[in-house]
BALUM-19453 format. One record per residue (C-alpha): residue in one letter; y, z, x. Coordinates in nm, 2 decimals. Layout:
N
@r=A	py=Y	pz=Z	px=X
...
//
This chain:
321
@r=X	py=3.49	pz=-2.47	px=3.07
@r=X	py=3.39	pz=-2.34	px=2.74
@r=X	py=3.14	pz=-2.45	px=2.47
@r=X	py=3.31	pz=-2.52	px=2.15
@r=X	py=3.32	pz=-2.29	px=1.89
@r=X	py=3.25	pz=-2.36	px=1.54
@r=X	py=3.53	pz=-2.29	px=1.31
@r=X	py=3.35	pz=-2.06	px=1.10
@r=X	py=3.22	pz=-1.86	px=1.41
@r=X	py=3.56	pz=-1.85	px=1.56
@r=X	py=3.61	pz=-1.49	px=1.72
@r=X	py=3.90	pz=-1.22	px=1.48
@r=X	py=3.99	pz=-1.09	px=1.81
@r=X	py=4.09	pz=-1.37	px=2.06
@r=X	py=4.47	pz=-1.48	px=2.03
@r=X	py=4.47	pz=-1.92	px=2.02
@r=X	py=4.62	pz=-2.04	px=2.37
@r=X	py=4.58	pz=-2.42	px=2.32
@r=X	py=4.56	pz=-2.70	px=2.00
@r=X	py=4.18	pz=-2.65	px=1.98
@r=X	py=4.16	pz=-2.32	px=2.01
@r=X	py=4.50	pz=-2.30	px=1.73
@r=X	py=4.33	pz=-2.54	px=1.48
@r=X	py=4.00	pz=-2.30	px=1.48
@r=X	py=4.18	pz=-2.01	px=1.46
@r=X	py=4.40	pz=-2.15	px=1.15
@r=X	py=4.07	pz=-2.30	px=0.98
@r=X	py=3.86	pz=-1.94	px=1.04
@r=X	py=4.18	pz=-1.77	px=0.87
@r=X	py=4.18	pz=-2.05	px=0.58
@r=X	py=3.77	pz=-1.99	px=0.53
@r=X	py=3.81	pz=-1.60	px=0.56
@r=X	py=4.12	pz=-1.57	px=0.30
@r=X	py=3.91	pz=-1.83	px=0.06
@r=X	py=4.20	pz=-2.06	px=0.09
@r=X	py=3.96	pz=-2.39	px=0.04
@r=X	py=4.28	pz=-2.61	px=-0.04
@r=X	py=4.57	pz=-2.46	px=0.20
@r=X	py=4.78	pz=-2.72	px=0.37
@r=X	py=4.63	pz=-2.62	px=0.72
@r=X	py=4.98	pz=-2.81	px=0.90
@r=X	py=5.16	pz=-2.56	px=0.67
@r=X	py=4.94	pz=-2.27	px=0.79
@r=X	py=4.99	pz=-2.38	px=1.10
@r=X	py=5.35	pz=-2.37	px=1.11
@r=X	py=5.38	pz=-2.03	px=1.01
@r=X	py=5.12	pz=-1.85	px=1.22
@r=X	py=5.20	pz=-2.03	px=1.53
@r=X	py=5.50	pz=-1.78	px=1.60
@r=X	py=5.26	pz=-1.48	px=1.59
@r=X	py=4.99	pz=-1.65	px=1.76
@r=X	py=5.27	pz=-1.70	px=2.07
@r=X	py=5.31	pz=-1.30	px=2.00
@r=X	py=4.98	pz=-1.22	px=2.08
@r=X	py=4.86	pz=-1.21	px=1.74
@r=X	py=4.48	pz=-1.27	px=1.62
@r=X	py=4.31	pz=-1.39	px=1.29
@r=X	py=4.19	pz=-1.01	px=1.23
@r=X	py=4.58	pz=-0.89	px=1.35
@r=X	py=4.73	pz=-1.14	px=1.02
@r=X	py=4.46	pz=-1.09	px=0.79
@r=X	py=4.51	pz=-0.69	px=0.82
@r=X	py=4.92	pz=-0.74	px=0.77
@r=X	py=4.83	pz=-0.94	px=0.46
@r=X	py=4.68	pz=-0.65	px=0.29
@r=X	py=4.90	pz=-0.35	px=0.42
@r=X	py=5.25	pz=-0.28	px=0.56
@r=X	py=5.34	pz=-0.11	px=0.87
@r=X	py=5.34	pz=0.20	px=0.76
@r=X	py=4.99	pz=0.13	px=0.55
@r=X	py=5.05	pz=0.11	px=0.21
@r=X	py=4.87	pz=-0.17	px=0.06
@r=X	py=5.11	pz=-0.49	px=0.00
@r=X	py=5.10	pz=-0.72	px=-0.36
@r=X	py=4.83	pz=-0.92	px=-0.45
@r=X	py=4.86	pz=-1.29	px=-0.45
@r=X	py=4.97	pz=-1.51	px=-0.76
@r=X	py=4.82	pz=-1.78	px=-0.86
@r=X	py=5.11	pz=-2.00	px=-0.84
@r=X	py=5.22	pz=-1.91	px=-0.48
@r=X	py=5.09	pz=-2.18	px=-0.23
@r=X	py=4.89	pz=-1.97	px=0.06
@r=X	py=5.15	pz=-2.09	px=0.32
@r=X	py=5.43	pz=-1.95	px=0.13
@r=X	py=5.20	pz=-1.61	px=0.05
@r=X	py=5.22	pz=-1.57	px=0.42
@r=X	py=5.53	pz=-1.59	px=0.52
@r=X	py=5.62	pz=-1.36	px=0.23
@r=X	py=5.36	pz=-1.08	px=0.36
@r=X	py=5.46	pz=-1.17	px=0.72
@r=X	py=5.86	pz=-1.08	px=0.67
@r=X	py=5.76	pz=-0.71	px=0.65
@r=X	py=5.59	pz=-0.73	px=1.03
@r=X	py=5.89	pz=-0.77	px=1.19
@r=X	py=6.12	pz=-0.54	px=1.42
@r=X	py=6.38	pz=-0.59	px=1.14
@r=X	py=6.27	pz=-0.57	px=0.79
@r=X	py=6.45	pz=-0.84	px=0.63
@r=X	py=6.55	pz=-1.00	px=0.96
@r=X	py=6.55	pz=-1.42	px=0.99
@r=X	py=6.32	pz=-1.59	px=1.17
@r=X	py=6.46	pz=-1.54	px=1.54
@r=X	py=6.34	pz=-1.20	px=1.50
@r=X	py=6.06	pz=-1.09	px=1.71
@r=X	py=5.71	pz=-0.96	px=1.51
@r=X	py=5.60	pz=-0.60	px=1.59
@r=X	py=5.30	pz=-0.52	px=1.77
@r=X	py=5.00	pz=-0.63	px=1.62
@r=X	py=4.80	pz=-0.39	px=1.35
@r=X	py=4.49	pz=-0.54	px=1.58
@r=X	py=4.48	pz=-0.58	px=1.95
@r=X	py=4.37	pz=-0.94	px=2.05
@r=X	py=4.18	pz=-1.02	px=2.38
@r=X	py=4.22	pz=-1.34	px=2.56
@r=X	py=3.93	pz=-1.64	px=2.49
@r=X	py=3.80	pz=-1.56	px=2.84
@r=X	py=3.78	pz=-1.18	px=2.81
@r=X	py=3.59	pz=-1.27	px=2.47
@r=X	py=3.34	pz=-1.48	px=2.67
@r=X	py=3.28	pz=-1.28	px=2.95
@r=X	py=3.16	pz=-1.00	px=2.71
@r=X	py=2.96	pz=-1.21	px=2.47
@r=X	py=2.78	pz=-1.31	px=2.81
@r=X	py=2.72	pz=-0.95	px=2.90
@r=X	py=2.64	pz=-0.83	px=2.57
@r=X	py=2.35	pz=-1.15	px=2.54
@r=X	py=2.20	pz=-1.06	px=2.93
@r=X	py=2.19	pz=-0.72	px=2.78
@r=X	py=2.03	pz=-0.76	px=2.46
@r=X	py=1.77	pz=-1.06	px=2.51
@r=X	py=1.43	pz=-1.01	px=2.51
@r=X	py=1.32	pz=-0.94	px=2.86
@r=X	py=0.97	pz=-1.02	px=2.95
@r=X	py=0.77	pz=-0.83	px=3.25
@r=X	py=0.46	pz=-0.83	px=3.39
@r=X	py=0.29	pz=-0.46	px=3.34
@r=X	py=0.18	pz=-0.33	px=3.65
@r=X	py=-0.14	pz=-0.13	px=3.67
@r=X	py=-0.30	pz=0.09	px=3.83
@r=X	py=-0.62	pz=0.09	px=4.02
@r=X	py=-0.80	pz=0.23	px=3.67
@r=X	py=-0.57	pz=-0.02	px=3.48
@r=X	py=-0.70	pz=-0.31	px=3.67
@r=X	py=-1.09	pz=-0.20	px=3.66
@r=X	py=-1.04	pz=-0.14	px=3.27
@r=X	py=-0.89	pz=-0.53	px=3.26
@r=X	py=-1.16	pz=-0.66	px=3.45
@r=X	py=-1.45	pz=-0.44	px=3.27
@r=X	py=-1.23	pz=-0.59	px=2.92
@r=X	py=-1.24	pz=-0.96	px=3.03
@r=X	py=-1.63	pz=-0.98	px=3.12
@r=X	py=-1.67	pz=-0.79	px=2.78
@r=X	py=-1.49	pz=-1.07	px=2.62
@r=X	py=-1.67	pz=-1.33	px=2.81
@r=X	py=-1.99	pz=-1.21	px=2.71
@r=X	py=-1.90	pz=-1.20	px=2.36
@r=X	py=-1.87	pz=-1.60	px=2.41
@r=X	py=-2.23	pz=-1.67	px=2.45
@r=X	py=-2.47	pz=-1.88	px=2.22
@r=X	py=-2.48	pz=-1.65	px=1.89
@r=X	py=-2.90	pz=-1.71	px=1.91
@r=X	py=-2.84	pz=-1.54	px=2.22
@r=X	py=-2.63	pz=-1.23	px=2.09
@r=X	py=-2.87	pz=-1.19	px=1.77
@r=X	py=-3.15	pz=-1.18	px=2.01
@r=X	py=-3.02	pz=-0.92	px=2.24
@r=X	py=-2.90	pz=-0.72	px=1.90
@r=X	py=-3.28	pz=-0.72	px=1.74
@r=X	py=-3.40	pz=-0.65	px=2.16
@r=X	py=-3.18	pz=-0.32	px=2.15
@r=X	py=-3.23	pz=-0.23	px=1.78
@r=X	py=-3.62	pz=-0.23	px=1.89
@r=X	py=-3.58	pz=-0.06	px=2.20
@r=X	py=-3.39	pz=0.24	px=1.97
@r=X	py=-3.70	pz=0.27	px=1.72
@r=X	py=-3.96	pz=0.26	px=2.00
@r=X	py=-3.73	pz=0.58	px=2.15
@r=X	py=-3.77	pz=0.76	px=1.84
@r=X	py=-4.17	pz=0.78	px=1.84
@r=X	py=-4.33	pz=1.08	px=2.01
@r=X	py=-4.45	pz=1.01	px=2.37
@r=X	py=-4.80	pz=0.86	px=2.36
@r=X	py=-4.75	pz=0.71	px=2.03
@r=X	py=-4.76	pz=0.35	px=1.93
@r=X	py=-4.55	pz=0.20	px=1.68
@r=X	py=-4.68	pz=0.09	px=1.31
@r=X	py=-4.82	pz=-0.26	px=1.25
@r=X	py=-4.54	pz=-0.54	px=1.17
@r=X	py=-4.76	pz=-0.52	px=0.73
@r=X	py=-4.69	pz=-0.15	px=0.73
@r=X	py=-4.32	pz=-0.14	px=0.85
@r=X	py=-4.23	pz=-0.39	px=0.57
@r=X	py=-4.37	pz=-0.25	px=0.28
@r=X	py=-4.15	pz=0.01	px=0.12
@r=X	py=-4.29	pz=0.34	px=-0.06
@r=X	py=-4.17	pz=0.34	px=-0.43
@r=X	py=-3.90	pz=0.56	px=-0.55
@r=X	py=-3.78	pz=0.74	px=-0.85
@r=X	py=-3.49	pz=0.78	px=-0.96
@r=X	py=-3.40	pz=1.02	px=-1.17
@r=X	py=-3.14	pz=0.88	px=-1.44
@r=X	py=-2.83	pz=1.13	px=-1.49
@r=X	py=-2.83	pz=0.97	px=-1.80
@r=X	py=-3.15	pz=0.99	px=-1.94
@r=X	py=-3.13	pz=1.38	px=-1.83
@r=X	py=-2.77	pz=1.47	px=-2.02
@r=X	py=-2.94	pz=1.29	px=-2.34
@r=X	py=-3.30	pz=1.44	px=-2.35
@r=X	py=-3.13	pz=1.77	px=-2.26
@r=X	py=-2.86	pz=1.78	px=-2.56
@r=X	py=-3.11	pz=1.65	px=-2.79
@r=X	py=-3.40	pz=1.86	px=-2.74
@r=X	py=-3.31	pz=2.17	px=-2.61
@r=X	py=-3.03	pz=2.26	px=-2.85
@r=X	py=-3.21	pz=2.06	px=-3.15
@r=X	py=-3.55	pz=2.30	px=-3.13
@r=X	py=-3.34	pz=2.60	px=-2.97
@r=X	py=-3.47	pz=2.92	px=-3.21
@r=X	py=-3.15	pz=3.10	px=-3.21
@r=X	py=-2.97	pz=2.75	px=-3.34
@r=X	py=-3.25	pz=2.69	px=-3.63
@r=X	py=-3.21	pz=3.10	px=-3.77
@r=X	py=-2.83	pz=3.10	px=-3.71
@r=X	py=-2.85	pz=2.76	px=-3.91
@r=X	py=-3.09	pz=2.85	px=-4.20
@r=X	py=-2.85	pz=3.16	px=-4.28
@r=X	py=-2.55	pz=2.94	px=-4.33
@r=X	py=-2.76	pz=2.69	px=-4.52
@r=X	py=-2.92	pz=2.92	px=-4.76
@r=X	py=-2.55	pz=3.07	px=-4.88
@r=X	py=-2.48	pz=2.74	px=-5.13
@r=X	py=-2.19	pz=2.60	px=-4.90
@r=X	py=-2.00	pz=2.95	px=-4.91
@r=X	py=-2.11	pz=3.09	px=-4.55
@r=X	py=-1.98	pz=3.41	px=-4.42
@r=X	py=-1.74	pz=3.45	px=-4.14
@r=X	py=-1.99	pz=3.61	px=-3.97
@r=X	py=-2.24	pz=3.37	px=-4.02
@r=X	py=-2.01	pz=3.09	px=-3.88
@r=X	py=-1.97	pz=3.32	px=-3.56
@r=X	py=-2.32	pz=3.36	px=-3.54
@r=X	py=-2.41	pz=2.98	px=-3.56
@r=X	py=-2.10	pz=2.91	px=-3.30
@r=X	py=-2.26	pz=3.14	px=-3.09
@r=X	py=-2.57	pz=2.99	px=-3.08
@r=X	py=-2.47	pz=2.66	px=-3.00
@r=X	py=-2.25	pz=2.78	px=-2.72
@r=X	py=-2.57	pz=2.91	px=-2.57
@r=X	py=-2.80	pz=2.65	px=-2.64
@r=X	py=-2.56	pz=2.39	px=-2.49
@r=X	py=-2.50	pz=2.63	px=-2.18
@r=X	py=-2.90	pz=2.67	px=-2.15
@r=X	py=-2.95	pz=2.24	px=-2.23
@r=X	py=-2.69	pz=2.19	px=-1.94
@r=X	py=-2.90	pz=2.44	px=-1.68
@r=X	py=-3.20	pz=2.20	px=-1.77
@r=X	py=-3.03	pz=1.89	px=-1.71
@r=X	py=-2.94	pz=2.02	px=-1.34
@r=X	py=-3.26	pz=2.18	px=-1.29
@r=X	py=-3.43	pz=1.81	px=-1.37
@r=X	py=-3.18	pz=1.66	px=-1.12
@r=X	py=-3.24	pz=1.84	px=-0.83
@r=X	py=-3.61	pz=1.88	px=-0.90
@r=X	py=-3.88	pz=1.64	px=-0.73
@r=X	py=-4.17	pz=1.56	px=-0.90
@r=X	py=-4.40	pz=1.81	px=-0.66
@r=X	py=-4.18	pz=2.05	px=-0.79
@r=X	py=-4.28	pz=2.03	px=-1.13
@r=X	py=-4.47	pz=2.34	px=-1.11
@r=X	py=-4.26	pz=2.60	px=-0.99
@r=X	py=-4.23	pz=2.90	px=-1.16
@r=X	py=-3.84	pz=2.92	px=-1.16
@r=X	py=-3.85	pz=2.61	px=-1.38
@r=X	py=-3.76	pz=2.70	px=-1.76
@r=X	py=-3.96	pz=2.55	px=-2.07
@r=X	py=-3.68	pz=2.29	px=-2.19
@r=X	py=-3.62	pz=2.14	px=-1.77
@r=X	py=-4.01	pz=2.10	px=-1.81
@r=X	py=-3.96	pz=1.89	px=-2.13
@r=X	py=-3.69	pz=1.75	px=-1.95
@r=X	py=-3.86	pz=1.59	px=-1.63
@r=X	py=-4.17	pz=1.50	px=-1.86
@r=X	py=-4.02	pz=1.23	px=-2.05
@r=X	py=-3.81	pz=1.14	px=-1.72
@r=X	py=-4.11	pz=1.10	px=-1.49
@r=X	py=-4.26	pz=0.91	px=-1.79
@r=X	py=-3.97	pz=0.68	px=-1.84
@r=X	py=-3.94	pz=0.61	px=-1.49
@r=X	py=-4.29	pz=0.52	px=-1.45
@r=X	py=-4.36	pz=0.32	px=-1.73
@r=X	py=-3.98	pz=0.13	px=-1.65
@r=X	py=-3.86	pz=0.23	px=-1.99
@r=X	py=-3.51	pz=0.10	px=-2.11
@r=X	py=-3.33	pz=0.41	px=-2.27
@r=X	py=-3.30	pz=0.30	px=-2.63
@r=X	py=-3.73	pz=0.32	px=-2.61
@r=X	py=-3.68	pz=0.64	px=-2.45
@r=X	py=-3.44	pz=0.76	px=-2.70
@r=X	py=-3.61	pz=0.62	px=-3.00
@r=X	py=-3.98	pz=0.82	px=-2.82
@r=X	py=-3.77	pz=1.13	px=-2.79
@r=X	py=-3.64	pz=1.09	px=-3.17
@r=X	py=-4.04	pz=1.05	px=-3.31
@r=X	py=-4.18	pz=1.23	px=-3.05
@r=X	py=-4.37	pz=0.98	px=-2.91
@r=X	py=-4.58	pz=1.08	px=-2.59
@r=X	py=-4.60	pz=0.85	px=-2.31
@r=X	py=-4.95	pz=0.87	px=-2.19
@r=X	py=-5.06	pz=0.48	px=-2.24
@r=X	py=-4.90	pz=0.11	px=-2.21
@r=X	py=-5.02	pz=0.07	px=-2.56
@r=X	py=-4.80	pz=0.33	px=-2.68
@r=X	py=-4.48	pz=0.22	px=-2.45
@r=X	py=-4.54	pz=-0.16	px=-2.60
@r=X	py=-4.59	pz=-0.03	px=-2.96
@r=X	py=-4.22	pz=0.21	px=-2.91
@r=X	py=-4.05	pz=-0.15	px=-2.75
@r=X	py=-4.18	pz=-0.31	px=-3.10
@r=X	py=-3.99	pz=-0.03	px=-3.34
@r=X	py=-3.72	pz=0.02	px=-3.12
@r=X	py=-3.60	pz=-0.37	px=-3.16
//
């Protein structure tokens, strides 16, 4: 009527009613106590009495470890076979402590359930818990987004000539929706070629900036000749003054460097421009144009080298190697 139950699967709770179900529940206890070598006939013998009681695995394992009124029982020696540890843990479980072995057991610490209860819920408990698979029912909107989801899909099957065709089709029809109405759109030559750029290197900026503007500043060079002309014993206050000076210079060297990277090179002009972001975008615009690596620019800036010819870029490229 039942499947057969692996040993080490066998159920705590269920109380043995025949020899199979007996020799499972005495090979579960053996696995679960870690008794590898027991003498399971032995085992047998001494559980059968509680099994006939309505005793489970669970029930005996629990009156191994405590007593009826819960205090915890001895540990095991190492000498004692497992059949003989049980029936000395067992003696305390019955109606009369120190009673013989006609004496009936007491109620087990675990309630058992029959093999057939057990089943009947494991059944219940797997039609509950299974996966359960249903078909979604949709709407009217549901079933119009499927079918609008399914042609998309289709669609997206086609010959990939086809697809890039259709892309380059709509990409055309976009552009030819952005010219004004009566226009007509540039030649296929003039849509390729691509106006040149500048770029304006952050780097080349920062360097020409630090180097130039507080290098040649005036305030830097006077505060500097005063503590060079005391013979290596400057004042406090001339210390200050240089520190001072510096502090400016860099704060005026870093308003340059900005002003050169957010001005274009029609801007050059403007009157809001200071003298050093002028310097700045000179030798930037230069660089740039002539497609200067920055150890030419940097050894230009150094000599102060203009860049008005090729001959004089080629020459710097010689003394810079």
């Amino acid at each position: 009527m039942y499947a057969k139950i692996d040993p080490k699967q066998w159920p705590g709770r269920v109380v043995p009613e025949d020899e199979s179900h007996v020799a499972s529940a005495v090979e579960s206890l053996c696995l679960r106590a870690q008794w590898h070598d027991a003498d399971r006939d032995k085992i047998t013998s001494v559980v059968q009495r509680w099994f006939d009681r309505g005793w489970c695995v669970d029930a005996i394992l629990r009156a191994v470890d405590l007593m009826p009124d819960g205090r915890l029982q001895r540990r095991k020696s190492e000498k004692q076979d497992p059949h003989s540890f049980l029936k000395d843990r067992l003696r305390f479980w019955f109606a009369d402590e120190g009673a013989d072995s006609a004496t009936e057991p007491r109620d087990p610490p675990v309630q058992g359930m029959t093999f057939a209860m057990w089943w009947a819920i494991n059944r219940r408990n797997e039609r509950i818990n299974r996966l359960r698979r249903r078909k979604p029912t949709l709407g009217a909107e549901g079933e119009q987004a499927r079918r609008f989801a399914t042609g998309y899909a289709r669609g997206l099957r086609r010959d990939s000539i086809a697809n890039a065709r259709e892309k380059g089709k709509r990409r055309e029809q976009a552009l030819d929706d952005l010219l004004s109405e009566g226009a007509s759109p540039p030649p296929l030559e003039q849509s390729r070629r691509r106006a040149r750029r500048k770029v304006v290197n952050k780097l080349v900026c920062g360097w020409v900036a630090r180097q130039e503007v507080i290098a040649n500043d005036p305030a830097v060079l006077r505060a500097l000749h005063v503590v060079l002309a005391s013979t290596n014993h400057p004042t406090p206050e001339s210390v200050r003054c240089l520190h001072n000076a510096v502090r400016a210079a860099r704060w005026k060297a870093q308003m340059a460097h900005l002003e050169a990277l957010v001005t274009s090179a029609g801007d050059k002009s403007a009157p809001h421009l200071s003298r050093e972001a002028l310097r700045v975008l000179r030798y930037v615009d230069q660089a740039v144009e002539e497609n200067l690596p920055f150890n030419v620019l940097v050894f230009l800036l150094r000599n102060d080298v203009p860049l008005s010819t090729n001959k004089a870029a080629a020459d710097s490229r010689e003394h810079a190697s």
